[in-house]
C-alpha positions as CSV (number, residue, x, y, z in Angstrom):
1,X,-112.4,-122.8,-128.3
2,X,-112.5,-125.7,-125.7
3,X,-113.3,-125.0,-122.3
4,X,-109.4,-125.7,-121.4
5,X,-108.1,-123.4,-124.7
6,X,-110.2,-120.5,-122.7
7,X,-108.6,-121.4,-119.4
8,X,-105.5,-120.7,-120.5
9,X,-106.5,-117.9,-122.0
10,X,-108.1,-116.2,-119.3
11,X,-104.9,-117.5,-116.6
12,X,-102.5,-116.9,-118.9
13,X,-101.1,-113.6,-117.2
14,X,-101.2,-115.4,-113.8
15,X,-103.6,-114.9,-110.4
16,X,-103.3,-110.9,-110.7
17,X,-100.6,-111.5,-107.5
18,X,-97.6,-109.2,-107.2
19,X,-95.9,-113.1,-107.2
20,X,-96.7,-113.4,-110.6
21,X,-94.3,-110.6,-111.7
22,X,-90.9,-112.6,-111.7
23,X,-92.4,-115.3,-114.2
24,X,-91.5,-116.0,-117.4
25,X,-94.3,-118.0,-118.0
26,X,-97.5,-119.1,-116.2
27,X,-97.6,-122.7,-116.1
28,X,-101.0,-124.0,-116.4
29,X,-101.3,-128.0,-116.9
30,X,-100.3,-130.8,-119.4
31,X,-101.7,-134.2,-120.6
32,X,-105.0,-135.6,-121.8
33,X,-107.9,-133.0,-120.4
34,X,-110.3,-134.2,-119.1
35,X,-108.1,-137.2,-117.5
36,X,-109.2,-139.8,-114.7
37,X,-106.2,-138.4,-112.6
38,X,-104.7,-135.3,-111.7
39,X,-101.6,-134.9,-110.3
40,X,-100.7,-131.3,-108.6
41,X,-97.3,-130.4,-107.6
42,X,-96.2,-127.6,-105.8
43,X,-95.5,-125.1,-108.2
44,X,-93.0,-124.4,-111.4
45,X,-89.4,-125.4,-111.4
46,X,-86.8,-123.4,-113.4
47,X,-87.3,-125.1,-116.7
48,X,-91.0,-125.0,-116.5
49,X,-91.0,-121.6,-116.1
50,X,-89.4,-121.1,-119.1
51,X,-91.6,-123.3,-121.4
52,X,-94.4,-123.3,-119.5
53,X,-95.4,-126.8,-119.2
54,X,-95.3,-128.8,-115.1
55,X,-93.1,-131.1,-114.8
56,X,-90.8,-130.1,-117.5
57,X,-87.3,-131.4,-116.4
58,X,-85.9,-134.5,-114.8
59,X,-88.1,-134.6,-112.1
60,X,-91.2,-134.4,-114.8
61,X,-89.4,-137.2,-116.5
62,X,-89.5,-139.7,-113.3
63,X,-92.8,-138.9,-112.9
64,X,-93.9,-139.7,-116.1
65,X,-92.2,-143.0,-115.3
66,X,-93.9,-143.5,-112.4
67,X,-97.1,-142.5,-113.4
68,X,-96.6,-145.1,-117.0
69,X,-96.2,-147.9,-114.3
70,X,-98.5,-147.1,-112.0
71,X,-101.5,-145.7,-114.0
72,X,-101.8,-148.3,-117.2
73,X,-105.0,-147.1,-119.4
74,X,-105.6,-144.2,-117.6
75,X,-106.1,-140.4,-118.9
76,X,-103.7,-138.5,-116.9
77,X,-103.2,-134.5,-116.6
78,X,-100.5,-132.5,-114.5
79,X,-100.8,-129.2,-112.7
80,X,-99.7,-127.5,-109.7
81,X,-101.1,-125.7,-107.4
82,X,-99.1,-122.8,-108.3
83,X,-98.8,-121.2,-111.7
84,X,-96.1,-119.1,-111.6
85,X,-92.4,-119.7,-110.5
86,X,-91.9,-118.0,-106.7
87,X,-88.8,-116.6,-106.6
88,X,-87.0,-114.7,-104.0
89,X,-83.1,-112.4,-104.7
90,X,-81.2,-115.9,-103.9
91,X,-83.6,-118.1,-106.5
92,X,-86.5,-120.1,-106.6
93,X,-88.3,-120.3,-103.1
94,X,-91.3,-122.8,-101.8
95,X,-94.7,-120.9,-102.6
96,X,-96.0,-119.5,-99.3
97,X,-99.8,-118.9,-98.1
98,X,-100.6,-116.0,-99.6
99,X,-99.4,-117.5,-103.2
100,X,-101.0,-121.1,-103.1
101,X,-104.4,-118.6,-102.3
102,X,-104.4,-116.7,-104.9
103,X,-103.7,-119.4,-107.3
104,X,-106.9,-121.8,-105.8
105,X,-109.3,-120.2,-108.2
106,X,-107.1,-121.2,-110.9
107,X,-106.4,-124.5,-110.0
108,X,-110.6,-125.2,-109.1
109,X,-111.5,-124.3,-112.2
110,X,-109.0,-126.6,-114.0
111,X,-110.4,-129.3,-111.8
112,X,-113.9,-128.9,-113.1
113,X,-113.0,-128.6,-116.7
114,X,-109.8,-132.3,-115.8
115,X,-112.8,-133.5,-114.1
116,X,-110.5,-136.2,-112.4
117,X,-111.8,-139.1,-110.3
118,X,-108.4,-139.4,-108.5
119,X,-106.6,-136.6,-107.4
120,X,-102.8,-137.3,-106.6
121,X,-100.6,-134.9,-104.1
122,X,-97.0,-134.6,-105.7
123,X,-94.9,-133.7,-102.9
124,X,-95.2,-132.5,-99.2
125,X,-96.4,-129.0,-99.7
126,X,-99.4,-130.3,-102.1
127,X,-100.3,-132.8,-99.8
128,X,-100.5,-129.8,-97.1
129,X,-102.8,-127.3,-99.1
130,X,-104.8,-129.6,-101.7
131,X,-107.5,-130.5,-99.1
132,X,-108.0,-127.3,-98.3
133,X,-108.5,-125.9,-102.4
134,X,-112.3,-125.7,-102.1
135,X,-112.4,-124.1,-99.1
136,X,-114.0,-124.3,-95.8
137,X,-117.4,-123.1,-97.1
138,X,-117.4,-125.9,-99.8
139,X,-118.9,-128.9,-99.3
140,X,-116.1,-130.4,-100.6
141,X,-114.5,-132.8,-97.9
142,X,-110.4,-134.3,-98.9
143,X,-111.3,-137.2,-96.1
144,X,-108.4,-139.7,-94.4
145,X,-108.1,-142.6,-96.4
146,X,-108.3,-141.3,-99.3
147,X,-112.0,-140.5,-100.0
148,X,-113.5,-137.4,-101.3
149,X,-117.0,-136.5,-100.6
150,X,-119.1,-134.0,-102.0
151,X,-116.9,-133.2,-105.5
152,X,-119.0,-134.2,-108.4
153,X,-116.4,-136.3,-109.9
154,X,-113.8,-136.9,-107.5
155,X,-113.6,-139.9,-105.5
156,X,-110.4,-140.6,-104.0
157,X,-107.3,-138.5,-103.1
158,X,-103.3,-139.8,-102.4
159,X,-100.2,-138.4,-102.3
160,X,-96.9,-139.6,-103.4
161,X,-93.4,-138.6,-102.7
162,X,-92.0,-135.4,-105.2
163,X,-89.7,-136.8,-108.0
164,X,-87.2,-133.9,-107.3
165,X,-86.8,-135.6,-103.7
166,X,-86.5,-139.0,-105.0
167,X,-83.9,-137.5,-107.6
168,X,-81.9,-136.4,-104.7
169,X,-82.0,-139.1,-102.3
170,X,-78.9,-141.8,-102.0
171,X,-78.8,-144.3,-104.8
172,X,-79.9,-146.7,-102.8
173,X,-83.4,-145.9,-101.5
174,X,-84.3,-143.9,-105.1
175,X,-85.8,-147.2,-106.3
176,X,-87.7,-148.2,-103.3
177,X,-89.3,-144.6,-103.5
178,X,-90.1,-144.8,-107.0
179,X,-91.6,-148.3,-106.1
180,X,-93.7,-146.7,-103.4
181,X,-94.8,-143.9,-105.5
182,X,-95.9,-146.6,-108.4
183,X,-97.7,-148.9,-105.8
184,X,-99.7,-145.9,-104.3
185,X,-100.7,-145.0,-107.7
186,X,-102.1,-148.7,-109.1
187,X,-103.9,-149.1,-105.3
188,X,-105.5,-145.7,-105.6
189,X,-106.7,-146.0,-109.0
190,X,-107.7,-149.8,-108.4
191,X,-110.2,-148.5,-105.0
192,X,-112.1,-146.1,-107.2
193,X,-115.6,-146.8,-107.5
């Protein structure tokens, strides 16, 4: 079994969290592991919850756009930094505190087995709790800029704008936010030492 086969084997009931209950299926990552970049998203849609695979749905399918234009010849993986769907009585709900921490041991060990050089933020609420994954007792330091010091294989962090935003934005400013998103991706991947 490869180190990733017994990762999902050991998350694949979740954290232990009473927000793991409500989920159909723990969503745990996708794409080539190990892979020069990791993207993280916030945490599993509707449709990912039911297959189990991030970025499952339109919103995965934009990114994978993105990410074909913006990282050519690159290995590339996809997580979040939640596994399970949060839910609430009205629907799905934006993972709170006490969710994104129980999930960080999950998500730091899928690091060290993706062993990523870049590190990419999908959305606002990764690009809030990412740096702060390792911990403040790590030596691990998510730097402005972009640099990462103290990992032993990342280098760099970015974040780009969540495809489900871009999705619903007006017609008119979808392709200048897809642009961004690609540009931020080929200038983080081209500063990597």
């Amino acid at each position: 079994m490869t180190p990733f086969q017994q990762h999902c084997e050991r998350w694949k009931s979740g954290c232990g969290s009473c927000h793991c209950e409500g989920a159909t299926k723990v969503v745990i990552a996708r794409g080539q592991i190990p892979a020069d970049v990791l993207l993280v998203g916030e945490a599993p849609g509707v449709s990912e919850d039911v297959r189990g695979i991030p970025f499952d749905g339109p919103a995965g399918l934009l990114l994978d756009q993105i990410v074909a234009r913006g990282l050519e010849n690159v290995r590339v993986a996809f997580t979040n930094m939640v596994g399970c769907l949060p839910r609430n009585e009205t629907g799905k709900v934006e993972p709170d505190r006490d969710q994104i921490r129980s999930c960080q041991p999950r998500l730091k060990e899928l690091i060290e087995i993706v062993k990523p050089r870049l590190v990419v933020a999908v959305g606002g609420l990764a690009e809030k709790h990412l740096p702060t994954t390792f911990g403040k007792s790590s030596r691990v330091e998510f730097q402005a800029g972009g640099v990462v010091t103290g990992h032993a294989t990342i280098r760099r962090w970015c974040s780009i704008v969540h495809p489900a935003y871009i999705l619903r934005a007006v017609p008119a400013q979808r392709s200048l936010l897809v642009q961004r998103s690609v540009v931020t991706l080929a200038n983080a991947v081209g500063e990597l030492p």
